[in-house]
C-alpha positions in Angstrom: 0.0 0.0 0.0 1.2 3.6 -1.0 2.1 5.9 2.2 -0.1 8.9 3.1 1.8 12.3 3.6 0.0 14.8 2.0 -3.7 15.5 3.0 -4.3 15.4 6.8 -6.9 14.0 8.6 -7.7 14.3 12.3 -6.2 11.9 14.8 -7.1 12.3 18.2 -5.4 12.4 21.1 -7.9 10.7 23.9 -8.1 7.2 24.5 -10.6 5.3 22.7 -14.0 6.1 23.9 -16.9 3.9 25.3 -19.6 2.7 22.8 -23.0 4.0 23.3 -24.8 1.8 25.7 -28.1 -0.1 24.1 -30.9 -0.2 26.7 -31.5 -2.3 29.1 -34.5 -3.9 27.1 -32.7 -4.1 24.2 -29.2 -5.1 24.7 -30.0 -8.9 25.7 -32.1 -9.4 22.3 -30.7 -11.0 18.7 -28.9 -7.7 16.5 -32.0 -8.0 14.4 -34.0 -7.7 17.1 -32.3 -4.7 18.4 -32.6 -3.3 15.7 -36.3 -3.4 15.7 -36.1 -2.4 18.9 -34.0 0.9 18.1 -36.2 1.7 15.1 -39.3 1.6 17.3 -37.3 3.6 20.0 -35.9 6.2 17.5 -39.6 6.1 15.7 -37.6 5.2 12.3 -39.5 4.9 8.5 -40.1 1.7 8.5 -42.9 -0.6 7.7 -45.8 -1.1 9.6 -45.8 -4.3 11.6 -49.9 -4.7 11.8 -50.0 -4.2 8.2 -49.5 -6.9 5.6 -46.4 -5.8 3.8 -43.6 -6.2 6.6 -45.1 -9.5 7.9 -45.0 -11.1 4.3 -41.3 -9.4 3.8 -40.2 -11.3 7.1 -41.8 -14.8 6.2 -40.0 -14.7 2.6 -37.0 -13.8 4.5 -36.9 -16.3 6.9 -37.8 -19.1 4.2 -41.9 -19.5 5.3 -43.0 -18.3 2.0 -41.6 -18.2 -1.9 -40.7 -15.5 -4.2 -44.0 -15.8 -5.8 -46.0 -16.3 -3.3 -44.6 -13.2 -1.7 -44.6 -11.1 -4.8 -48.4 -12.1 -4.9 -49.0 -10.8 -1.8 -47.3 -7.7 -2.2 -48.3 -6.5 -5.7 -52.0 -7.9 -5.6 -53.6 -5.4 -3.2 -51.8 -2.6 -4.5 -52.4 -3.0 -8.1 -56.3 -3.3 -7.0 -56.1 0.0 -5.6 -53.8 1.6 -8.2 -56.3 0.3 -11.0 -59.6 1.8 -9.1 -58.0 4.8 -8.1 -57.9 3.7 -4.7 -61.8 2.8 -5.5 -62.4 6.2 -7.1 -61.4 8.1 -4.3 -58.2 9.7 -5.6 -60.6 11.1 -8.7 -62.4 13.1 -5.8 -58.8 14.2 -4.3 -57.6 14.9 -7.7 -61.1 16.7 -8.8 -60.5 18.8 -5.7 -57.1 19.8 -6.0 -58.3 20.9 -9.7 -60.9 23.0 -8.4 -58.6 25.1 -6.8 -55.2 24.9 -9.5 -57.9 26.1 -12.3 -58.5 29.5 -11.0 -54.8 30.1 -11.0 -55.2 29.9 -15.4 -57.3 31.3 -17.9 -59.7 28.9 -19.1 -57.4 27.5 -21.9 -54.3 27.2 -19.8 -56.9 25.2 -17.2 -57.9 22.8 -19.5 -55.0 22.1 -21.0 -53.3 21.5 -17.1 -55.9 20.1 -15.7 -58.4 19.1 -17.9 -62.2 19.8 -18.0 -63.9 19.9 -14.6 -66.1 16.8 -13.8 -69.7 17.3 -13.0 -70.2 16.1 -9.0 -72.6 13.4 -10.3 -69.5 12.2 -12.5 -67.6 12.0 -9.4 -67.1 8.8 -7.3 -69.4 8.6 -4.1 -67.1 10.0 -1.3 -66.1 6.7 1.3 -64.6 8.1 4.6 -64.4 4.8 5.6 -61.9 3.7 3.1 -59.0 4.3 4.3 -56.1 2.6 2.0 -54.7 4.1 -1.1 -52.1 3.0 -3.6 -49.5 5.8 -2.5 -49.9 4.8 1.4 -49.3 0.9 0.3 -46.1 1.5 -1.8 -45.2 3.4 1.2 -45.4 1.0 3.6 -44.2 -1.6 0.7 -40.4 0.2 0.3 -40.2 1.0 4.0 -41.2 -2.9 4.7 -37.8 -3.2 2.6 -35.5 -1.3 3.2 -35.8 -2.4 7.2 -35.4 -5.8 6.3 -32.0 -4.4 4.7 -30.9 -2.9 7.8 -31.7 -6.0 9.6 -29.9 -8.4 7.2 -25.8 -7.9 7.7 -24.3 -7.0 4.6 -21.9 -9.5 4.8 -24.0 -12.0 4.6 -24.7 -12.2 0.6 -26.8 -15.0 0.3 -29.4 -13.1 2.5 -29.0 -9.9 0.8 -29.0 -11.2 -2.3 -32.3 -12.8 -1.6 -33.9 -9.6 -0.8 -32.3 -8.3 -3.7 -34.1 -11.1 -5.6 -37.6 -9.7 -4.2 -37.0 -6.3 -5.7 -36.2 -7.3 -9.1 -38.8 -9.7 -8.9 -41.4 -6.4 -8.2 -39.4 -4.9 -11.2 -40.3 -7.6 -13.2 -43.9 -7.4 -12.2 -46.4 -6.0 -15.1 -47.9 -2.4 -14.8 -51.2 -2.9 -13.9 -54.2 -1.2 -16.0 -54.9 3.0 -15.0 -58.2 3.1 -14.2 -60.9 3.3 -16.0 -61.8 6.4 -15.3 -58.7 8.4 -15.9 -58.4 11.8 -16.1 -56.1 14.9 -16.8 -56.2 15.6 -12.7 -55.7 12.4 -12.0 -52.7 12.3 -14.1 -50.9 15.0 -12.3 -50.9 12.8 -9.3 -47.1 11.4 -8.7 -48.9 7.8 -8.9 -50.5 7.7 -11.6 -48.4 10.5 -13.9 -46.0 7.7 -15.4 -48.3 4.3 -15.3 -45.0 2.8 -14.6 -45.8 1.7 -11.4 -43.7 -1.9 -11.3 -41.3 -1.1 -14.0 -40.2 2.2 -12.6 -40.1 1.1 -8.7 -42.3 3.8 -8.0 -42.4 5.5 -4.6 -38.7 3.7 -3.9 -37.1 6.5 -4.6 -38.6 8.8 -1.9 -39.0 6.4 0.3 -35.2 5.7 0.2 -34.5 9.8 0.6 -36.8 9.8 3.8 -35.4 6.5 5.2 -31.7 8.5 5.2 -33.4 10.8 7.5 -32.4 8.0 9.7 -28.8 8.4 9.8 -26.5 8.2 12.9 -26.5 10.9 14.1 -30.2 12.3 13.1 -32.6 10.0 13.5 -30.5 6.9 14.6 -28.0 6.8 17.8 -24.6 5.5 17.5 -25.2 2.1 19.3 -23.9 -0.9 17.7 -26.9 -2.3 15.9 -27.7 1.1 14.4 -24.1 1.8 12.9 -24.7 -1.6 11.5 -27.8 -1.4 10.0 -26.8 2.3 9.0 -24.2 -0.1 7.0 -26.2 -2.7 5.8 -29.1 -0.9 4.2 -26.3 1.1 2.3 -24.9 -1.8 1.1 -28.3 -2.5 -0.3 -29.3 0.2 -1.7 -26.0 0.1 -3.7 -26.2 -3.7 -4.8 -29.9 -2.0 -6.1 -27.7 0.2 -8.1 -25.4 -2.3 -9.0 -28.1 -4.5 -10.8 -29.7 -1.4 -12.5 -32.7 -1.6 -10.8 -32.4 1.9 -9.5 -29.9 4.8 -9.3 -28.7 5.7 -6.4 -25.3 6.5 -7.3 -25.3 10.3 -5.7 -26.5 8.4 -2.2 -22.7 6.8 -2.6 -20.9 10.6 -2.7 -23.1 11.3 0.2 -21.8 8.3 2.1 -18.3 9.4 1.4 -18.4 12.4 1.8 -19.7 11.8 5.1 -16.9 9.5 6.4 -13.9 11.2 4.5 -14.8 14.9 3.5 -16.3 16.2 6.6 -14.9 17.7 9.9 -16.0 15.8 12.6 -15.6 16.5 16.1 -17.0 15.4 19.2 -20.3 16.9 20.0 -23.8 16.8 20.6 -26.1 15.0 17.8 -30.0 14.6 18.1 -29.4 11.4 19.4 -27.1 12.1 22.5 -23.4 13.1 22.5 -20.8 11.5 20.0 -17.1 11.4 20.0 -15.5 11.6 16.7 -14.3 8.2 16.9 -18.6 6.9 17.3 -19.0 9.1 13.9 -16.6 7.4 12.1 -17.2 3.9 13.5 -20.7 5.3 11.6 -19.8 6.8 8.6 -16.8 4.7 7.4 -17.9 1.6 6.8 -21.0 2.8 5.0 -19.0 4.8 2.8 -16.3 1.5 2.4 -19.7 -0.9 1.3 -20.5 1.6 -1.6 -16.8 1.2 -3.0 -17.0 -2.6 -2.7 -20.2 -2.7 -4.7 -20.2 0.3 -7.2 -16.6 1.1 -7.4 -16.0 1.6 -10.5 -18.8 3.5 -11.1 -17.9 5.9 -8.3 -14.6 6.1 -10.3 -16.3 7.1 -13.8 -17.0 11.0 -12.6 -16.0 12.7 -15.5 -14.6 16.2 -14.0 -18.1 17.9 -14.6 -19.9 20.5 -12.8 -22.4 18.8 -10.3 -26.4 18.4 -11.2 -27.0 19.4 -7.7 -25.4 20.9 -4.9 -26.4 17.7 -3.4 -23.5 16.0 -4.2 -21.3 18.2 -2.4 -18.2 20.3 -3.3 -15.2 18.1 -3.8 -11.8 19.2 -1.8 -9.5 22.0 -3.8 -12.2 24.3 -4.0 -13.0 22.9 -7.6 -16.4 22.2 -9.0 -15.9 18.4 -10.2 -18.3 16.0 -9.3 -15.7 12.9 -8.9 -12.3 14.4 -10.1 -9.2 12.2 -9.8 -8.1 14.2 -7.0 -11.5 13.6 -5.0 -10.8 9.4 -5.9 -7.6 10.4 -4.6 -8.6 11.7 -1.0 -11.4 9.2 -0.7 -8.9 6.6 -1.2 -5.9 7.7 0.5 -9.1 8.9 3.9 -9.3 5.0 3.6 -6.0 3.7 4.0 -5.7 7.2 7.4 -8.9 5.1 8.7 -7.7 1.7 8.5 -4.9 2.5 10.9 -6.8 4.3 13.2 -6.6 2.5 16.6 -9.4 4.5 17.8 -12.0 2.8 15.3 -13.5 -0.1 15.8 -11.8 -3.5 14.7 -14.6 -3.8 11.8 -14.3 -0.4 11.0 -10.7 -0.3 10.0 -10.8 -4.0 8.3 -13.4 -2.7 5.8 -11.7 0.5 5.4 -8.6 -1.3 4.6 -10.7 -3.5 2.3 -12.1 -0.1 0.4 -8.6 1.2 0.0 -7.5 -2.0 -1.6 -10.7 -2.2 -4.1 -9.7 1.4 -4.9 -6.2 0.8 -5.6 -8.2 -2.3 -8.1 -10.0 -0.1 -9.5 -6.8 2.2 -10.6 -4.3 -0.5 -11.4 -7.6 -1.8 -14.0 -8.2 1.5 -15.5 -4.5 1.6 -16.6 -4.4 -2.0 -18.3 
């Protein structure tokens, strides 16, 4: 491995600081378990556990049910309501929200927007007692998944992969019909706009940005299960932008620029006080899982000016989105992080193990 004299990191000078403590209730149970446990403590996104979608998640997970059978379960009821527009009741939402977005246009502007208004006895009966909609399942649906990622160790690949396997199996899933009454307002709805429900994941995407609300350090603590599922449902959501299914690519520079591009110090955090050695125990490894998976397509920035601020401004003041000097820091914060004996045992063997894919990664590109 090459030396690292050039960029400085901080090093500190205490003695390696005390974990956060689990609660009592907590720390006896499995780590999936405690996880559970945290994301009901912390009030995480995460699926609901009385409703269908976890509980079928879980049983293909622990082998009770088949892909099928759990894809059946899944897509069946939401398709129903996606194809009745949640039994006619997102026409009246839609109507409604017309009502009001037309008297912002002249009459031509209105139409074409939002159509022609509907005549209240064209409108579906209004049912306060029906109380499920197609948006509210897919929500539950990618939040049903995406805890099952931070309660499967991203280590383990066969169990990963296997939860990987449901999502592309969803992909795979036919769109079902628009309804049959389908309209311009309707249309305008972020369900229905596309009528790519199954073949463009719909609803993952935002479901993924409010589950990173969840981060150490926001709405998760820095206790051992957390950092790990903080780790683990990174991993996943990269293997889902390995296989194409989804692109979550910009999710990776957040990650590293977490663990390698910001000052940390110890401080206070919305979840209790944190040393900078709890950040990084954090941070690091769920920067590292995004350069064992994606890599190379971290590596493929091609000097230009970020989309978004989003992605953050790379060191040197420039305005590249992944410049060879940014590759450079983020491998060379790797190796600083691997010899760290304030980090956690895990924390510097994967960092160690993201410096090394890095180095890969270079010594291919040159071939």
């Amino acid at each position: 491995m090459e030396e690292f004299n050039d960029i400085q990191f901080d090093v500190p000078k205490t003695s390696e600081p005390a974990a956060e403590e689990l609660p009592p209730d907590v720390a006896t149970l499995s780590e999936p378990e405690q996880i559970d446990a945290m994301a009901k403590k912390r009030g995480w996104f995460r699926g609901d556990p009385e409703e269908a979608m976890y509980p079928t998640i879980i049983a293909y997970m622990e082998g009770s049910i088949d892909l099928d059978s759990a894809v059946r379960r899944l897509v069946e009821p939401i398709n129903r309501e996606y194809s009745t527009a949640d039994h006619g009741q997102a026409i009246r939402r839609a109507e409604e929200t017309a009502v009001y977005q037309r008297k912002s246009h002249n009459a031509k502007e209105a139409e074409e927007l939002w159509g022609v208004s509907l005549p209240e006895d064209e409108l579906p009966p209004e049912d306060r007692t029906h109380n499920v909609s197609t948006e509210g399942l897919l929500w539950d649906l990618w939040y049903s998944i995406l805890h099952c990622a931070k309660r499967t160790p991203w280590r383990e690949t066969a169990a990963q992969n296997r939860l990987l396997d449901l999502v592309r199996a969803l992909k795979a899933c036919p769109d079902p019909a628009p309804p049959a009454q389908m309209m311009k307002a309707l249309e305008n709805d972020w369900i229905w706009s596309s009528g790519c429900l199954w073949s463009e994941l719909a609803m993952l995407g935002p479901s993924t940005r409010e589950s990173w609300n969840d981060a150490p350090g926001c709405g998760a603590g820095f206790t051992l299960p957390e950092i790990n599922a903080w780790a683990n449902v990174n991993a996943f959501v990269a293997a889902i932008t390995k296989e194409g299914l989804d692109d979550f690519l910009l999710y990776g520079k957040w990650a590293m620029r977490d663990a390698l591009e910001d000052h940390h110090e110890d401080s206070s955090t919305s979840r209790g006080f944190a040393t900078v050695a709890m950040k990084l125990n954090a941070y690091v490894p769920a920067a590292a899982v995004w350069v064992l998976a994606v890599g190379k397509e971290l590596s493929e920035g091609d000097d230009s000016v970020p989309s978004s601020p989003n992605e953050g401004e790379p060191l040197g003041g420039g305005a590249d989105a992944i410049s060879r000097d940014r590759w450079r820091f983020w491998k060379e914060g790797f190796q600083v992080m691997s010899r760290r004996e304030d980090l956690a045992s895990e924390t510097r063997e994967v960092a160690a193990e993201a410096f090394v894919k890095m180095e890969d990664i270079e010594r291919d590109a040159t071939l």
